[in-house]
N, C-alpha and C positions, 0 to 999 in steps of 0.2 A: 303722803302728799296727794292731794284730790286729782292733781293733775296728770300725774306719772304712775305709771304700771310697767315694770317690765316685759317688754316684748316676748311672748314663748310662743313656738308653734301648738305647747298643747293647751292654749284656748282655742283653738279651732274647734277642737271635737266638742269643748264642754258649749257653745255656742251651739254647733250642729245639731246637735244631741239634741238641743232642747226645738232650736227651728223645724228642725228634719225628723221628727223622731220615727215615724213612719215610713219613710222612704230609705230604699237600698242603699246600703253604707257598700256591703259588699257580698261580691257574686261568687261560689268557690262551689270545687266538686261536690261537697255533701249539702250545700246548700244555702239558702239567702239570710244575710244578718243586718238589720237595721239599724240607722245610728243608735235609737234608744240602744239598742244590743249591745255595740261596740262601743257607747260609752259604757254604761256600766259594767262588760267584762274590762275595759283598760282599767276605772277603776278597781275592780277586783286585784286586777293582776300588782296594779299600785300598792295595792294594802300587803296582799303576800310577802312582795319584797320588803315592805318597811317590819311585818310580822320577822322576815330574815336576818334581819336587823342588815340592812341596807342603809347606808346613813349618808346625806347631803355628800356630793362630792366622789363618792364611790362611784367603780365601776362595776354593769351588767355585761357581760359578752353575750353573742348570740350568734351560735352556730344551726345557721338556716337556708332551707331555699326559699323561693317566695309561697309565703301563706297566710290565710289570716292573723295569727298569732305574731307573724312579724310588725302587721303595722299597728296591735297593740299594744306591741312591746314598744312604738314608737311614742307612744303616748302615755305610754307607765310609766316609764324610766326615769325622764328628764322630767314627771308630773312631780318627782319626790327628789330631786336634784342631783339624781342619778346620770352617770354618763352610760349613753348605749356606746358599744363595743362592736360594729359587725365584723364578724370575720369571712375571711372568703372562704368557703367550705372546699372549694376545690384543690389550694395547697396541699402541701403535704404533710402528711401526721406531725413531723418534727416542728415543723414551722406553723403549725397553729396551737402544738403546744407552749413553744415559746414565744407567741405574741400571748398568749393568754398570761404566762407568768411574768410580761414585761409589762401588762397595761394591767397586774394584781388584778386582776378580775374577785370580782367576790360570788357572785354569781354567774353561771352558765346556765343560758335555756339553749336546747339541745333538739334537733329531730331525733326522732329515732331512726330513722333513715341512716344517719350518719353513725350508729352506735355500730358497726361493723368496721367502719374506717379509722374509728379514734376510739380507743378503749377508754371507757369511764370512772372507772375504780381508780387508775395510777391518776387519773387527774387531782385525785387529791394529795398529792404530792407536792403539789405546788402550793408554796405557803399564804398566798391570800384566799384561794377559793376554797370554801367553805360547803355552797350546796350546789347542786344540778338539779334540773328540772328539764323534763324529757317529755315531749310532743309526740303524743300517740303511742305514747308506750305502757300506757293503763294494761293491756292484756296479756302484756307479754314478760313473763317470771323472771329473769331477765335486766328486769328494771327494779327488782325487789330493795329496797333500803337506798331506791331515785325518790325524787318529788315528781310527783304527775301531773300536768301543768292542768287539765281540768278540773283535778282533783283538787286544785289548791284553790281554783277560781270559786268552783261550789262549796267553800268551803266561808267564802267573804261576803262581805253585805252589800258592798259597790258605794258606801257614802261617801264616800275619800274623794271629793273635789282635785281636779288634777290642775287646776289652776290655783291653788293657794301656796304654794311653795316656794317657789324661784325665786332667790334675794335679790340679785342682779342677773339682769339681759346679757351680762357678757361673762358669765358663767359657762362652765363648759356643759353644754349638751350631749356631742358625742365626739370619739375618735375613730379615725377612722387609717387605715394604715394603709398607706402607700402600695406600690405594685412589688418594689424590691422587698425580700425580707431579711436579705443575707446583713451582716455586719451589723451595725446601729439600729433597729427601725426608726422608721420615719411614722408618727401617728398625727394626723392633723388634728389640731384642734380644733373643733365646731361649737361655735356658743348659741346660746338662745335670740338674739335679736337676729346673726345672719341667718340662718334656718324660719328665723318668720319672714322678714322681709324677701330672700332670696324664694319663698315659697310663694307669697303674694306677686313679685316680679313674676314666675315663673307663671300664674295662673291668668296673666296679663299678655306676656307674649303665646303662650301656644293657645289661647280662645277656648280655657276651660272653664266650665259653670255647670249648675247644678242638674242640665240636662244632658251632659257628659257621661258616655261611655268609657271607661279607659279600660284597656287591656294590661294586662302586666306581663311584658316579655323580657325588659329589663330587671339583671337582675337587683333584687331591692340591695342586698349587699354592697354595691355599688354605689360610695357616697350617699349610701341613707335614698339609693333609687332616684338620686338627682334633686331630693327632698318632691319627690310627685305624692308620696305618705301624704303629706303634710297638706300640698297641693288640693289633693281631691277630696279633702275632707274640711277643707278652707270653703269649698265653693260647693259642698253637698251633693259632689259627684256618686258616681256608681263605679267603684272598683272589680274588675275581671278577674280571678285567680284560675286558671287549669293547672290539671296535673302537669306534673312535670314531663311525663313523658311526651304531652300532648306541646308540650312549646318545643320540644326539639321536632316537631313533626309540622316542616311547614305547611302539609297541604290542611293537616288538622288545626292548626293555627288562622288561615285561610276562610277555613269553616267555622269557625269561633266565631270570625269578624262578623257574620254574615249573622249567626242563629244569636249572637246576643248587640245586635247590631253599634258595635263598638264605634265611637267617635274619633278617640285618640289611642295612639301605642307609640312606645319609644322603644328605641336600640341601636347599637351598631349599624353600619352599614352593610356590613356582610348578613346580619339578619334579615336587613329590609332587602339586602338584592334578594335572598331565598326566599322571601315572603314574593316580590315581582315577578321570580323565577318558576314558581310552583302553578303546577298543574290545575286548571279548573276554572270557574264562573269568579270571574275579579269583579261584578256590578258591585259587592257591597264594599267595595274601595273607594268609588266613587264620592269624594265629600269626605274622606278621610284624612284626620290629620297624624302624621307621620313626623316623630321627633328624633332627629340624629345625631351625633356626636362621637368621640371618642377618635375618630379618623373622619376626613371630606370623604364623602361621596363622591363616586366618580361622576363624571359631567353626564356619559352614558344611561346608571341608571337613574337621577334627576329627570332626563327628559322621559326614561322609560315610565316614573313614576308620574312626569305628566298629563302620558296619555293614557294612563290609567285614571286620571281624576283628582289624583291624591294630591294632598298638601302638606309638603315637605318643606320642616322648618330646620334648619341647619346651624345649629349652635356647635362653640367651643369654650372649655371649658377644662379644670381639675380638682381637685382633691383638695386642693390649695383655697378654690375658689367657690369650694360649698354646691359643686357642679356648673352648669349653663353658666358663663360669664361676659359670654358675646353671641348676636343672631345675626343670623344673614337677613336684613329685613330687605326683603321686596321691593322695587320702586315700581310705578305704575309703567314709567315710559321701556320699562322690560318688555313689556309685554309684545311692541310692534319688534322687538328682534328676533332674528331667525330662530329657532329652538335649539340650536349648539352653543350657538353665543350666549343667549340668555341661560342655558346651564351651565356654563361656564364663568358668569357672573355667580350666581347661588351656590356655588360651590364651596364660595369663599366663605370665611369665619366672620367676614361685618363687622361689626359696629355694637359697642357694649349694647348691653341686656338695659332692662330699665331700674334693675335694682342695681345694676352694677354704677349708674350715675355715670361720671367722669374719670371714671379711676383708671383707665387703659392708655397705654403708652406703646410707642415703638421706640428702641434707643440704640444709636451706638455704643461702641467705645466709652467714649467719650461723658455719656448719658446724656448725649445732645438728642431730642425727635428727632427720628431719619426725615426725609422729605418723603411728600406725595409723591412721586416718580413711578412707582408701580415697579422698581428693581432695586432699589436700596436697602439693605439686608440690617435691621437691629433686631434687639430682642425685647420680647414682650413681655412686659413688667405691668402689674395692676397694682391697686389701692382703694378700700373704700368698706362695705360697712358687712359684703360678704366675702371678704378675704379670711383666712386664717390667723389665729393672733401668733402660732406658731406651730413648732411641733412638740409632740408630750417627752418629757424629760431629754429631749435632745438639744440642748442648748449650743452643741456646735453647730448642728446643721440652722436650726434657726437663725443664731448671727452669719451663717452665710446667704441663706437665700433670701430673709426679710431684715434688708437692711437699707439704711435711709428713708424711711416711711414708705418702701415700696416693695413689693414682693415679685423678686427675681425667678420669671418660669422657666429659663432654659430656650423658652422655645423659638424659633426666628422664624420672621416674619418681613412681610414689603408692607408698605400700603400706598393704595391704588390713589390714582388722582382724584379720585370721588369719596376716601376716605375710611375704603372700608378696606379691611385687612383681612391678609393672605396668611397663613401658617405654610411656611417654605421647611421647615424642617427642626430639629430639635436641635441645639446647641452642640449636643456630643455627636448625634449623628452627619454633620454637615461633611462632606467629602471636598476634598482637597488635591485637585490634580495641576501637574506643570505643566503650561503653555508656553509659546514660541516667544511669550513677551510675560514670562513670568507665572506665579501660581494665582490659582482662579479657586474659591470655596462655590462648591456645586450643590443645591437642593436637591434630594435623591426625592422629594416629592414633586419637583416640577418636571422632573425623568417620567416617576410614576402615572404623572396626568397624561402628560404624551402618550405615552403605552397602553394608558386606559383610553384614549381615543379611539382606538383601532376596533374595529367591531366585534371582532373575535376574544378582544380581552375582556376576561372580566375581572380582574385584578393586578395590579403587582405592586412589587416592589424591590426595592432597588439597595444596594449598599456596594463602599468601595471597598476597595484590599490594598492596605497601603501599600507603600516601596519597603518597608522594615519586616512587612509581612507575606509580600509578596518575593522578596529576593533578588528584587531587580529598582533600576531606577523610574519606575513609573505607576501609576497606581492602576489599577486593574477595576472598571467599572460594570459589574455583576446583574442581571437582570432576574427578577423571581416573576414568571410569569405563571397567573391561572388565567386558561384560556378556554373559548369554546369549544368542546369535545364535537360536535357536531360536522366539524370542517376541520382539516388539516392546516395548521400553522404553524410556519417553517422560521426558523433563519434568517432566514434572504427575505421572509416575507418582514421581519419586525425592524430588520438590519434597512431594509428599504423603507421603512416606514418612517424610523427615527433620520435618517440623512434628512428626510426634507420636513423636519419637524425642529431638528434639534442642532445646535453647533456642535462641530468634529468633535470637542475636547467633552461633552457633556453624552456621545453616545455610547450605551453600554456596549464592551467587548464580548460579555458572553451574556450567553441567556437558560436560565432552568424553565422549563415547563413544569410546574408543582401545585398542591395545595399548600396555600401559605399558613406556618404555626403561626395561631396567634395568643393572646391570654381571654380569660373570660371576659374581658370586656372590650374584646372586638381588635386592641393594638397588636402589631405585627410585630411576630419577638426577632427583629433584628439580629440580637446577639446569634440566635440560634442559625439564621439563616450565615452570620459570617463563620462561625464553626463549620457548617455542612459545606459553604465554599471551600473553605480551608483544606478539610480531609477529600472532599470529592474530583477535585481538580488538582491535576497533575500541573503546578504551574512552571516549572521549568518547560514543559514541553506542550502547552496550554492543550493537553488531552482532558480524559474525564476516568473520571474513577468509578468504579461501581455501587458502591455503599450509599444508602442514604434513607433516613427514616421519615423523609416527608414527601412519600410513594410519585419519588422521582420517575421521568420516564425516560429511559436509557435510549430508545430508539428516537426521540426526541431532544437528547438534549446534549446543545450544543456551543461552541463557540466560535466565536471572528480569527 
């Protein structure tokens, strides 16, 4: 039909390729590659896998950190109707063994970074996967009777169009598995048409184009990197890659922005406060756009980010939602309020994305829209064309969470009388304590904003210890505080702080001075923080225990 083409993000490149051919595709330790480049290695790498015999509908895994080879395995893969597979490399052996055998992988591309952590010979054990192909591991004996991933490139001619393939835009692209791994997994389905459109949305809200610097500190593992792959090679950007060691080193990161004067970077909040935190000449922030998600930003360093120049865009989003699925967008008349206030408006998760359309809801019960009231508690449920059509061979979980044409996120939320929406807390997380006039359900995130007001904090977070758990009749409201080392804060200091912040029933009774566990992408492992309450406090006699593996500090910490 003349009129129809299915949607895939890999015409991007085959487009670029031919506009851009000259210009930096991407910037990496050993050196510059131009789209011509990185079109014809993605083709290369395309024919490889079809020479593997790689066939429509199959899956590729790829066990990687961010490098170039990742965003062209973004563009091989689904060019031959292959699903990419990322895996999070930092699990643990057991558990990336068995997402590889649950999503049949037929192919693994591999650093060889990782060939110390995941032995590669028993992976052929596993009854779908057939060959590995290993990154940088040409010199090393070692890898004898591996595929060598350059070795295979320079072995191909690059004609393989990566746009001729895709039968249907609602084919699966990739999967991508969830944060739990224990029991079922959970593997989201990603098709071709959300992955373009969600890519175009996304090159619209954070102001990327072809004079676009991006840095990559996010890692690509993550939701296909929030689809920014796809992004910056949609609008003939210039992609950043450093070593790795150099992104764990904020001040070396700092200096990155500066010597290859980077436009945009995305990550965590804990990333970007270390990047605000770090030592040195902050001018090349100035005019930088800064993309967030995964957890709010405290209102703190919003303003800090400020008055550093930078322009920090605040979306929310999951796995579910092909990443970004709401932005905090901006109103002008922000601008005349105080700079606490107006950070504490940006805080907020907003107002769907442009690709996301109309598909966002807040609901009761009931599945009635909560009201505008800016205190009325449903949960957020979406719909629309970069949703999930499910999860891979989990047909329980599926009919539980996409069900009635809407996809049920767990997550609860207000929204404000202006219409932009708060994320109060996750469904399972919501705390539950008795009042003098009955039981009240508590946001341990509107605990946390409080606590992050205070000058001294720069993080927490919060969880209850029920009655069943606790051994008494009342629930026990826990503080996890990272604070400024700089100045001493006490107790009495946070105990007075929350009285005139917060009502009696909602102030936490004890408080950790800690660094908070979190996972690689940036969320706070609750679970682990109610374990560490559990063993380290004495609650019978609300003392404290000594033990604790998240370099508690004993002479600090304390309870009411």
């Amino acid at each position: 039909m003349h009129s129809y083409v299915p949607l895939s993000p890999t015409t991007f490149l085959e487009r670029s390729g031919q506009a851009f051919p000259n210009r930096s595709a991407i910037v990496y330790p050993d050196g510059i590659m131009t789209y011509a480049e990185l079109l014809h290695r993605s083709r290369c790498l395309a024919q490889v896998l079809k020479r593997l015999q790689v066939g429509y509908g199959d899956r590729v895994a790829l066990l990687t950190e961010n490098n170039r080879q990742t965003i062209e395995a973004h563009f091989s893969i689904p060019a031959i109707g292959a699903a990419i597979v990322m895996l999070n490399p930092w699990l643990a052996v057991q558990d990336i063994v068995s997402l590889l055998d649950y999503c049949e992988a037929k192919v693994l591309i591999v650093d060889a970074s990782f060939s110390k952590k995941i032995l590669l010979n028993p992976l052929f054990a596993l009854s779908n996967l057939q060959q590995v192909i290993v990154i940088d591991g040409a010199a090393n004996p070692i890898y004898s009777g591996f595929l060598d991933y350059e070795t295979c490139l320079a072995g191909e001619n690059g004609d393989f169009r990566l746009d001729q393939t895709v039968i249907s835009e609602l084919d699966t692209l990739a999967i991508n598995f969830t944060s739990g791994t224990t029991g079922h997994p959970k593997g989201v389905i990603c098709n071709h048409r959300g992955a373009y459109l969600n890519a175009l949305g996304q090159a619209l809200m954070i102001g990327l184009n072809r004079a676009s610097k991006y840095l990559w500190l996010l890692p690509m593992f993550h939701v296909n990197g929030w689809g920014h792959m796809w992004v910056n090679v949609a609008v003939g950007a210039t992609q950043v890659i450093l070593p790795s060691h150099q992104i764990r080193d904020s001040s070396a990161v700092c200096q990155a922005v500066s010597q290859y004067q980077i436009t945009h970077l995305s990550g965590a909040p804990r990333l970007v406060r270390s990047l605000a935190s770090a030592a040195g000449d902050k001018e090349a922030f100035r005019g930088l756009t800064i993309t967030t998600g995964g957890a709010a930003p405290a209102p703190t360093l919003i303003q800090q980010l400020d008055e550093m120049g930078v322009k920090l865009i605040h979306q929310y989003g999951l796995n579910e939602t092909f990443g970004p699925y709401t932005v905090c967008e901006e109103q002008e008349d922000w601008q005349a309020l105080p700079p606490s206030n107006r950070a504490l408006k940006r805080a907020r998760q907003g107002v769907a994305t442009i690709h996301a359309g109309t598909g966002l809801r807040v609901v009761d019960v009931s599945k009635q829209d909560v009201p505008w009231d800016g205190s009325t508690l449903g949960e957020v449920i979406v719909a629309g064309n970069t949703v999930a059509p499910g999860y891979y061979k989990n047909p329980e979980a599926t009919e539980k969470a996409f069900r009635d044409g809407w996809f049920h996120t767990g997550d609860m939320a207000i929204i404000h009388p202006d219409g932009y929406l708060e994320i109060r807390d996750r469904l399972k997380d919501l705390i539950y304590v008795e009042t003098n006039y009955g039981w009240e359900n508590i946001s341990s995130i509107e605990i946390e904003n409080v606590l992050c007001r205070h000058e001294q904090v720069r993080e927490a977070a919060v969880i209850g210890i029920s009655p069943e758990e606790l051994g008494k009749n009342r629930t026990l409201l826990v503080a996890f505080v990272e604070a400024d080392e700089s100045q001493a804060l006490t107790k009495e200091d946070l105990r007075h702080f929350c009285e005139s912040q917060l009502a009696s029933y909602k102030q936490p009774q004890m408080f950790f001075f800690t660094n908070l566990p979190k996972t690689a992408t940036g969320k706070v492992r609750k679970n682990l923080l109610v374990k560490e309450a559990l063993s380290s406090i004495d609650l019978g006699l609300g003392g404290v225990l000594s033990s604790c593996p998240f370099h508690l500090k004993p002479d600090v910490l304390v309870s009411v």
